[in-house]
C-alpha positions in Angstrom: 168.8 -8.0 -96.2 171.3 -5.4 -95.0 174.0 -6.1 -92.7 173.8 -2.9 -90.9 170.4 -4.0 -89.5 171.1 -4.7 -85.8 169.3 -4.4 -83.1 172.1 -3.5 -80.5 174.5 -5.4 -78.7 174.6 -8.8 -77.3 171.2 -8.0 -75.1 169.2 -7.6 -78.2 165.8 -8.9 -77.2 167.6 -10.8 -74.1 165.1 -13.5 -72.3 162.2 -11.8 -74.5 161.8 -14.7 -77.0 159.2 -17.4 -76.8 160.6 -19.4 -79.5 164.2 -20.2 -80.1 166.0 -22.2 -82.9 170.0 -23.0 -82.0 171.7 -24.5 -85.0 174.8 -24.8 -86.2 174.6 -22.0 -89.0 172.5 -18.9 -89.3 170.2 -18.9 -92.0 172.1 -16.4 -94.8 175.2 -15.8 -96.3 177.2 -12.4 -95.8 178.3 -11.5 -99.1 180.9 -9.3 -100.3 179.9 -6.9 -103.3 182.8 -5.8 -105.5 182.9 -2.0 -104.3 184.0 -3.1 -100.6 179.8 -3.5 -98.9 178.0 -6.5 -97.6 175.4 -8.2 -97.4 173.4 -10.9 -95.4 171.7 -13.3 -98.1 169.2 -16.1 -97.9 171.8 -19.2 -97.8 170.7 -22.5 -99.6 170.2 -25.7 -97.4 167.8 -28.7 -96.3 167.7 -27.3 -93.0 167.2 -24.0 -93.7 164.6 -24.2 -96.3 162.9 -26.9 -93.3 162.9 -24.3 -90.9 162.9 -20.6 -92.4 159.1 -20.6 -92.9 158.5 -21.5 -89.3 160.5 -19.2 -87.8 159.3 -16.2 -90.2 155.8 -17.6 -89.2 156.2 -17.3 -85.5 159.1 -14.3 -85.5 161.3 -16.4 -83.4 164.9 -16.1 -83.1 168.0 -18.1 -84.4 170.8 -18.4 -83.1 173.9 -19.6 -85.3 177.5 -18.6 -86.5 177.7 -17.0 -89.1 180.0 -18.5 -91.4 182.8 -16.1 -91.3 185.9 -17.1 -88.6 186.2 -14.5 -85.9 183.4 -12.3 -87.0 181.1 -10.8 -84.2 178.1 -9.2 -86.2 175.6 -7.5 -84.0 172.5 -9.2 -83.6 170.2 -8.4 -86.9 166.8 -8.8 -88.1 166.2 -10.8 -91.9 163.6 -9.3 -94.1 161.1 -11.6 -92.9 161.4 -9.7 -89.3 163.2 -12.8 -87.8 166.3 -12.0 -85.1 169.3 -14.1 -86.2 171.4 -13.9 -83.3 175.5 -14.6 -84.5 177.7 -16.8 -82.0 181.4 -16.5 -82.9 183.6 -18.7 -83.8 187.1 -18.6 -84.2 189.6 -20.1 -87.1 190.2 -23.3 -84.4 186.8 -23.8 -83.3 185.9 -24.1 -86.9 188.8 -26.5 -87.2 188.3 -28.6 -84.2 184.6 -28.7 -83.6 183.1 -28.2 -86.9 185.6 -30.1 -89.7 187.1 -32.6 -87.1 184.3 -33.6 -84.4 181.4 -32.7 -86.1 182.0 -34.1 -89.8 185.2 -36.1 -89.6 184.3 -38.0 -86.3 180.5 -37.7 -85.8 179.2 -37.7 -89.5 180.9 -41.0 -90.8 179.7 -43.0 -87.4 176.3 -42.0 -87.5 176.1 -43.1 -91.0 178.0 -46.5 -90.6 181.1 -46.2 -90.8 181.1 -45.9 -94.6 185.2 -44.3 -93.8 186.5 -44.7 -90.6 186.1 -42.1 -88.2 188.8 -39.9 -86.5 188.3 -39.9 -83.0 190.7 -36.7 -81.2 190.6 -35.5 -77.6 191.0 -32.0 -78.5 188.1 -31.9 -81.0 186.2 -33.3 -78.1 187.4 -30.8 -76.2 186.5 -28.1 -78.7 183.1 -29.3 -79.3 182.3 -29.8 -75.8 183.3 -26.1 -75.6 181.4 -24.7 -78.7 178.0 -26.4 -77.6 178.4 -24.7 -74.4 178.9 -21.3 -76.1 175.2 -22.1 -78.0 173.7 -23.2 -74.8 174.6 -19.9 -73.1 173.8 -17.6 -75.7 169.8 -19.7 -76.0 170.2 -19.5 -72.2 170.4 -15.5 -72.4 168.0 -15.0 -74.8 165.3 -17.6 -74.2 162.3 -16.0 -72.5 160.9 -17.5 -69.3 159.2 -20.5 -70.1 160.2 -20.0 -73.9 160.5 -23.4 -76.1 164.1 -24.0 -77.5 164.1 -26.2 -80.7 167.8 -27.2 -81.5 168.8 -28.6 -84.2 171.5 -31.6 -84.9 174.2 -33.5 -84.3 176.8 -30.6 -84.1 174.7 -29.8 -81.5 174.0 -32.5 -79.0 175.2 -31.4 -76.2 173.1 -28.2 -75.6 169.8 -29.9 -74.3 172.1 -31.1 -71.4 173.7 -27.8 -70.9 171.2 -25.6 -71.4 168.4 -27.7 -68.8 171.2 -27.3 -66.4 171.0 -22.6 -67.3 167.4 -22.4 -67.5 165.5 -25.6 -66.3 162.5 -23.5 -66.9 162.5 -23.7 -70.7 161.1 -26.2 -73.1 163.6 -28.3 -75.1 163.6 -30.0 -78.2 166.2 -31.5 -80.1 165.5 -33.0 -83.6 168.8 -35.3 -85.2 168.6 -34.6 -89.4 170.7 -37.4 -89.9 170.8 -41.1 -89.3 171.3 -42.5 -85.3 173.4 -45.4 -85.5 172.9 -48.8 -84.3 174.3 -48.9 -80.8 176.8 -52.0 -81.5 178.3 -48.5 -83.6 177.9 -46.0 -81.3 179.6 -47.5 -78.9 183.0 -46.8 -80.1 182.1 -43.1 -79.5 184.9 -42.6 -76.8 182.8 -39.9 -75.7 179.5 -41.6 -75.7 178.0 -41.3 -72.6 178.7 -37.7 -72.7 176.4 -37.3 -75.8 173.3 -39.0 -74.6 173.4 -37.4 -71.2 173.6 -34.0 -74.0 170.2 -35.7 -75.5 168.3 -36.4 -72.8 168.3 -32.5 -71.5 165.8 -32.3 -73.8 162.3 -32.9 -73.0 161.5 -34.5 -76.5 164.4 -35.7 -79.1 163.0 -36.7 -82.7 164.9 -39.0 -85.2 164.5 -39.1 -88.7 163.2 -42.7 -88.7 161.1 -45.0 -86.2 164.6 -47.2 -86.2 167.1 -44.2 -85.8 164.6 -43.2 -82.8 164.9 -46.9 -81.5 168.5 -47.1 -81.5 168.7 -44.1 -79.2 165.7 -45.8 -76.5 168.1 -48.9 -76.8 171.7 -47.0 -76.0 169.6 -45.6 -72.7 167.9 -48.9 -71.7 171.7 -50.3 -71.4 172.4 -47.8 -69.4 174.2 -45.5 -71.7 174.3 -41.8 -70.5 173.5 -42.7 -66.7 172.4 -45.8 -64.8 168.7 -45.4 -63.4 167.1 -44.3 -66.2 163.9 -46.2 -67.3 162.1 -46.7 -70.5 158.4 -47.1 -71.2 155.9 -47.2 -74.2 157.9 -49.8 -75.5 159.2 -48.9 -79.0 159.1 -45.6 -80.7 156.1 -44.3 -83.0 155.7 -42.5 -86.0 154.8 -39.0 -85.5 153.6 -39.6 -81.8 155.8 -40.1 -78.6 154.9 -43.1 -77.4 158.0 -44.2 -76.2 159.3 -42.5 -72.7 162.3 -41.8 -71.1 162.0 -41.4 -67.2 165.5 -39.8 -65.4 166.5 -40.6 -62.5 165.3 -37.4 -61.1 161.9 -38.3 -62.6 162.0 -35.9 -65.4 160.2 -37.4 -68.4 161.5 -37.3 -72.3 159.3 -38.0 -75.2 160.9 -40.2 -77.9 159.3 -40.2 -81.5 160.4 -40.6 -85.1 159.4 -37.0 -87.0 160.3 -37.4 -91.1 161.6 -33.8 -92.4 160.2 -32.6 -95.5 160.2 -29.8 -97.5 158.4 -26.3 -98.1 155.7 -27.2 -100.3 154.7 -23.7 -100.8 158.1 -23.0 -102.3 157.8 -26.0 -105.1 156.0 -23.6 -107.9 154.6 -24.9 -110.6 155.7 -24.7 -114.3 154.6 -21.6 -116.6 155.1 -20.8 -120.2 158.8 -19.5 -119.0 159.3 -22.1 -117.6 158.4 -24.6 -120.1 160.9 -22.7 -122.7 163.9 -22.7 -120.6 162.9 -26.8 -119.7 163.0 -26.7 -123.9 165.9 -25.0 -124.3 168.2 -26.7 -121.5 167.1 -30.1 -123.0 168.2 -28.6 -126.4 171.2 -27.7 -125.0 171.7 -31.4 -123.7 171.0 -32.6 -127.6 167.5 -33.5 -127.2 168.3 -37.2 -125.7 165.4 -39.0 -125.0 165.9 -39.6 -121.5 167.8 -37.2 -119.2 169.3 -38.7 -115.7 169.9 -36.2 -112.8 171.7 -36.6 -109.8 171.9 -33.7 -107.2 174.1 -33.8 -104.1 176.2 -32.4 -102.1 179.6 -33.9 -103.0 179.9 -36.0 -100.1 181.2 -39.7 -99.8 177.8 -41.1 -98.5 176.1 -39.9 -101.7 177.1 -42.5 -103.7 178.1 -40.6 -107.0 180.8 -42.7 -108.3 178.7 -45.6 -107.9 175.6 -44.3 -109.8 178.2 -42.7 -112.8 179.7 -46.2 -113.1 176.4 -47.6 -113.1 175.8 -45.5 -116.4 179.0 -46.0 -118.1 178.6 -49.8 -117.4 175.1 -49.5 -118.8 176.4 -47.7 -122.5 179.1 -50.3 -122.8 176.6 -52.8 -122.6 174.2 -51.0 -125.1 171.5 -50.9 -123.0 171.6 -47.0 -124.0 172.5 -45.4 -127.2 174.7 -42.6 -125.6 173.0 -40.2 -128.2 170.0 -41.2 -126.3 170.6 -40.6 -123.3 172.2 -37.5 -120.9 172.6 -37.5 -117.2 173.0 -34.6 -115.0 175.3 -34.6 -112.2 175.0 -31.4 -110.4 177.5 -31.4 -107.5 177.6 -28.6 -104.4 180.9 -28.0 -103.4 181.1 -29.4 -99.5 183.6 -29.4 -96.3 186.5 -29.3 -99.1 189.1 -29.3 -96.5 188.6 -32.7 -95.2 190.5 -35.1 -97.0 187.8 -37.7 -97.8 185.6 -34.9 -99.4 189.1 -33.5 -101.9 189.2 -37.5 -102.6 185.6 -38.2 -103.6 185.8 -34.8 -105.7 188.9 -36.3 -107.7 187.4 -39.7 -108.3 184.3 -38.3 -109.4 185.4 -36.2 -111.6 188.1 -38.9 -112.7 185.1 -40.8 -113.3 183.2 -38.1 -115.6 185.9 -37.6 -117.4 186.7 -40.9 -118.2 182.8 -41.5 -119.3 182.8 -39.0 -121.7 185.9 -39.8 -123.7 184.9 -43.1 -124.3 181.0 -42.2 -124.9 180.8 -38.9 -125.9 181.2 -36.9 -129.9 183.2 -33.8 -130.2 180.8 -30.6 -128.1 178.4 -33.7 -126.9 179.2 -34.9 -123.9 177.2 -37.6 -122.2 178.1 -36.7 -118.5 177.2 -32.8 -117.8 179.2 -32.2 -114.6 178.5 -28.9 -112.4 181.0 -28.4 -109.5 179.0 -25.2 -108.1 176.2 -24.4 -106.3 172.6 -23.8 -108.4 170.2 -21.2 -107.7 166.9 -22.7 -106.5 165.4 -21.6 -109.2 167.5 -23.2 -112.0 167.8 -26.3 -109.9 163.8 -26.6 -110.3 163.7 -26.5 -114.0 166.5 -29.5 -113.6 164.1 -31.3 -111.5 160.8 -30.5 -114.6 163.4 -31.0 -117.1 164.8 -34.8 -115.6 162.6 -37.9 -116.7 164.7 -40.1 -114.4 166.0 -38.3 -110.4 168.7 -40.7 -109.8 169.1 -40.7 -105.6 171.5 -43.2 -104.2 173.2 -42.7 -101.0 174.7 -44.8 -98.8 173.0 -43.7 -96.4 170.9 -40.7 -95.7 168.9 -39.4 -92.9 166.3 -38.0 -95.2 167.6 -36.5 -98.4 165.2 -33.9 -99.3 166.2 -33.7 -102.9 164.1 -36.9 -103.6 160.9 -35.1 -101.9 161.8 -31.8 -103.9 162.1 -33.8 -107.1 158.9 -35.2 -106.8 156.8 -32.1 -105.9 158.3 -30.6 -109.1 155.8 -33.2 -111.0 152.3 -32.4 -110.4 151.3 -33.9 -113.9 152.7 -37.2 -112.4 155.4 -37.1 -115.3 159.2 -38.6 -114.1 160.6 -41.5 -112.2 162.1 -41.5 -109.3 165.9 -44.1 -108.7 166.1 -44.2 -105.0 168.5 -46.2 -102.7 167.0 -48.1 -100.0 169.0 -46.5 -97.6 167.8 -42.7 -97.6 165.4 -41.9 -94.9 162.8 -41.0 -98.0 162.5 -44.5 -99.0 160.0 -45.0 -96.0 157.6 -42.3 -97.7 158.4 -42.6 -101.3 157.6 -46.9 -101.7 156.4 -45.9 -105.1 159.8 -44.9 -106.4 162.0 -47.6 -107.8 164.5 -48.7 -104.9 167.5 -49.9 -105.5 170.9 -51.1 -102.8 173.5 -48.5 -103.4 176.2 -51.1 -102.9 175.1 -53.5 -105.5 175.9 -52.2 -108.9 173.3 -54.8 -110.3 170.9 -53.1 -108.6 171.3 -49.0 -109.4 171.5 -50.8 -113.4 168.1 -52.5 -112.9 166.9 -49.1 -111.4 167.6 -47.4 -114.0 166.6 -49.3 -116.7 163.4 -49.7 -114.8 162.4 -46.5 -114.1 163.8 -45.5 -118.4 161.7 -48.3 -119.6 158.7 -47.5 -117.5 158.2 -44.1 -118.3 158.1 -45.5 -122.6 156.2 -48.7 -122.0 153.9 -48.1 -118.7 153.1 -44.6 -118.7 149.8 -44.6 -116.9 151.1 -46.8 -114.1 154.6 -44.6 -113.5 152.4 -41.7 -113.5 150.2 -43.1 -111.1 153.4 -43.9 -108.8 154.8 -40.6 -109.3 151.5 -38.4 -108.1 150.7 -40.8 -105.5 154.2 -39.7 -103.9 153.5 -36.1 -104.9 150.4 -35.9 -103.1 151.9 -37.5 -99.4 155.1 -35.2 -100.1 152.4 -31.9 -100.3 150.5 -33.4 -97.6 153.3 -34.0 -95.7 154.9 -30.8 -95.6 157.5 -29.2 -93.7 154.9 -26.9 -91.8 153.5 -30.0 -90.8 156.8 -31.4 -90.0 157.1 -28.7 -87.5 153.6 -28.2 -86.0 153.8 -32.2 -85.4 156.8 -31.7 -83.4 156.2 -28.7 -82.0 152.5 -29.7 -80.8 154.1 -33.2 -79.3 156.9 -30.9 -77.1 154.0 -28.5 -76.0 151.6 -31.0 -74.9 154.8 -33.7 -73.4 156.4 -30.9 -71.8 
C-alpha cells in the first residue's frame, strides 16, 4: 500500500460515491521505514476488521483521519481498490475532541460511569467542530442519493449535520459501544445536542436490544426536541421495529444489530501451525492449562480483577502454579489519559507482584505483553489457550470473545466471560461470570479448568455450538442486515 497513491486533490471522486463509511480513523497505519519512506499499512482493530471486507466488497469510500496530527495526505486508494479519503486533524483537535470529549467524557458515561467523567466546554466545542469537519467532507463526496454509514460515538453528531448538507442521502449510524441508561445520560451537559446528532440518521443501530431501548426512551421524554413520537413499541433484534417519527414527519428506524467478526479471516490450524501452538506452550513450561486474556489496556476491561482472581486462586491451592500459565496480552491504548497510565501501573504492579510470590527462577506464572500482536500470532494464542478469560466491566461487544471461539472448530477450549460484554447475549454457552464479584471470575475459572478435564464431551459441545452462531453470524452478515434494513426503511 504505497502512500504515493492518490488520486488528486480534495475532489478525488467528489459526489461520485454510492457508498460512504465516516469514522473516526482510516483503516491503515502510515509507517515510517528506517531510510526516510512511508508507508500506508493495514491497521489492527474491531472496527476495522468489521468493516474492511465490506467496503473492499462494494469499493466504497472511507473517510477518516489519519492518525498523524497536522498531516493532509491526498486522497489514496488501498490495495483492495478502496478510496480512503484523510480529514485533518490538528495537535488540539486530537487533544480536545478525541482524548478529552470522545474518551475522557463520552467513553466512561456510556459505559457507567466505571471513573467519573470530565465534562469541558471547550472539548464540546472541539468536538462539535470536528464532527462538522466529517460531515462536510461525506457531504462533498457522497453521490446523489449515495448511503452514508457512520460509525460511533466520536461521531454522533454527523447524521444531524450532514441531513442538514445533503438531505438527499441515506444515513446510518451504528454505536460499537454500550448506550447508557438515560437516568446516566442525562448528566451529558450537552445531551440534547447529541440525540438531535442521532436522529439525522434515517436508521441508528445499538449493540444490544437494551442499548437500542435506552436511546427510544431518552427521545420519548423528549430528549433532543419536543414533538417527536415513538411507535413499534420496543426495539428488535435485527429488525427495526421500533420508529422514530420527527416533527417534520421524517421517520427513523431503531434496531439492535450485534457486530461480529470476519469469519473468513479465522483460518484454521495446519501442521505449522500446530508446531508453533507446541512450541509456544513449551515455551510456557508445558502447564496443563494456559489462561489468556486479550485487551486493550483500558479500565473497563477488567484486568486487575481477573489477575487477582488468579493469584487469589494459587494461594488457595486450587492451582499448582507449575500447572498452570496465564496470558495477559495487553495493547498499548490512549496512554495519555491519566486513567489509562494508572490502570497500566496497577496492572503491571499486579503481575509483578504475582510472579515473585508464585513463580521459580526463568518460570514465570504471569506472561505479560505490553505491545501490540500480529494477527497472526494472536491466533495461535487463541488455538494455543484452553481457557479465554473475557471480563469487562462493561463492553459493547468485545470481539475477542467471538474471535476466540471461531479459532476452535474441533470444539476444544472454554470460554470465561463477564456478564456484562455485549457477547454474552450470543455466547450463553460460555461460562459467565459478574466482573465485580471476585467470587464469581474464581468459580469461572475453576469451572471452565475443571470442565475441560472432567466433562469433555459436554464443554465441547458448548464451545462448537457458539462456534457455529459466531460463523453463522458473521460480520458480512452484520453488515448486509443493516445495510438491507436502511435501504428498505429509507
Amino acid at each position: 500500500m504505497n502512500a504515493g497513491q492518490s488520486v488528486g486533490g480534495t475532489g478525488g471522486g467528489a459526489g461520485e460515491h454510492d457508498f460512504v463509511v465516516v469514522a473516526n480513523r482510516l483503516p491503515v497505519d502510515l509507517v515510517t521505514a528506517n531510510d526516510g519512506s512511508t508507508e500506508w499499512k493495514a491497521s489492527p482493530g474491531g472496527l476495522v476488521s468489521a468493516l474492511s471486507p465490506i467496503l473492499e466488497a462494494r469499493q466504497g469510500c472511507w473517510i477518516g483521519w489519519p492518525g498523524v496530527a497536522d498531516a493532509a495526505p491526498e486522497p489514496f486508494h488501498n490495495d483492495a481498490g478502496a478510496l480512503l479519503y484523510p480529514v485533518t486533524l490538528s495537535e488540539y483537535d486530537f487533544t480536545a475532541f478525541y482524548e478529552g470529549f470522545s474518551n475522557a467524557t463520552l467513553w466512561p458515561l456510556y459505559h457507567d460511569l466505571i471513573v467519573p467523567p470530565t465534562y469541558h466546554r471547550e472539548w464540546w466545542a472541539a468536538y462539535r467542530d470536528v464532527n462538522t469537519r466529517f460531515a462536510e467532507h461525506a457531504a462533498v463526496i457522497a453521490a446523489p442519493g449515495a448511503t452514508v454509514w457512520v460509525q460511533d460515538y466520536q461521531l454522533q453528531l454527523v447524521p444531524g449535520i450532514l441531513r442538514q448538507l445533503r438531505p438527499d442521502v441515506r444515513i446510518g449510524f451504528f454505536a460499537h459501544i454500550p448506550f447508557p441508561h438515560p437516568d446516566i445520560f442525562r448528566q451529558l451537559p450537552w445531551r440534547h445536542e447529541i440525540i438531535r446528532g442521532l436522529l439525522g440518521a434515517d436508521v441508528v443501530g445499538f449493540q444490544l436490544v437494551s442499548d437500542a431501548n435506552h436511546f427510544i426512551q431518552l427521545v420519548d421524554a423528549g430528549y433532543g426536541a419536543a414533538g417527536h413520537t415513538v411507535t413499534g413499541g420496543t426495539a428488535s433484534l435485527r429488525e427495526i421495529t421500533a420508529r422514530i417519527t420527527t416533527p417534520d414527519s421524517r421517520e427513523v428506524g431503531v434496531a439492535a444489530f450485534p457486530i461480529s467478526l470476519d469469519s473468513g479471516s479465522q483460518a484454521k490450524r495446519s501442521a505449522g501451525d500446530e508446531h508453533e501452538i507446541a512450541r509456544l506452550r513449551a515455551d510456557l513450561g508445558n502447564p496443563q492449562v494456559v489462561f489468556l486474556g486479550v485487551d486493550r489496556l483500558d479500565y473497563t476491561k477488567g484486568i486487575v480483577e481477573r489477575l487477582q482472581a488468579f493469584e487469589e486462586l494459587l494461594e488457595a491451592g486450587a492451582f499448582a502454579p507449575s500447572d498452570v500459565s496465564f496470558v495477559q496480552l495487553a495493547t498499548p491504548s490512549r496512554e495519555r489519559i491519566d486513567h489509562y497510565r494508572r490502570t497500566r501501573s496497577v496492572v503491571e504492579e499486579t503481575v509483578g507482584r504475582i510472579n515473585g510470590r508464585f513463580s521459580t527462577l526463568g518460570h514465570p506464572v504471569v506472561h505479560y505483553q505490553h505491545t501490540s500482536v500480529p494477527k497472526h500470532t494472536l491466533q495461535l494464542y487463541y488455538q494455543l489457550a484452553d481457557v479465554m478469560v473475557v471480563t469487562p466491566f462493561k463492553d459493547g461487544m468485545n470481539l475477542v470473545a467471538k474471535e476466540y471461539v471461531a479459532c476452535h472448530d474441533d470444539g476444544s477450549g472454554a470460554l470465561v466471560l463477564s456478564e456484562f460484554a455485549g457477547a454474552a447475549q450470543e455466547l450463553q454457552q460460555a461460562v459467565l461470570c459478574n466482573p465485580f464479584d471476585m467470587e464469581s471470575i474464581k468459580t469461572a475459572m475453576v469451572t471452565a479448568a475443571t470442565g475441560l478435564r472432567e466433562h469433555p464431551e459436554r464443554m465441547r459441545e458448548r464451545m462448537q455450538h457458539m462456534h457455529e452462531h459466531v460463523l453463522e453470524y458473521d460480520v458480512a452478515r452484520w453488515a448486509q442486515t443493516f445495510l438491507t434494513s436502511l435501504d428498505e426503511f429509507a
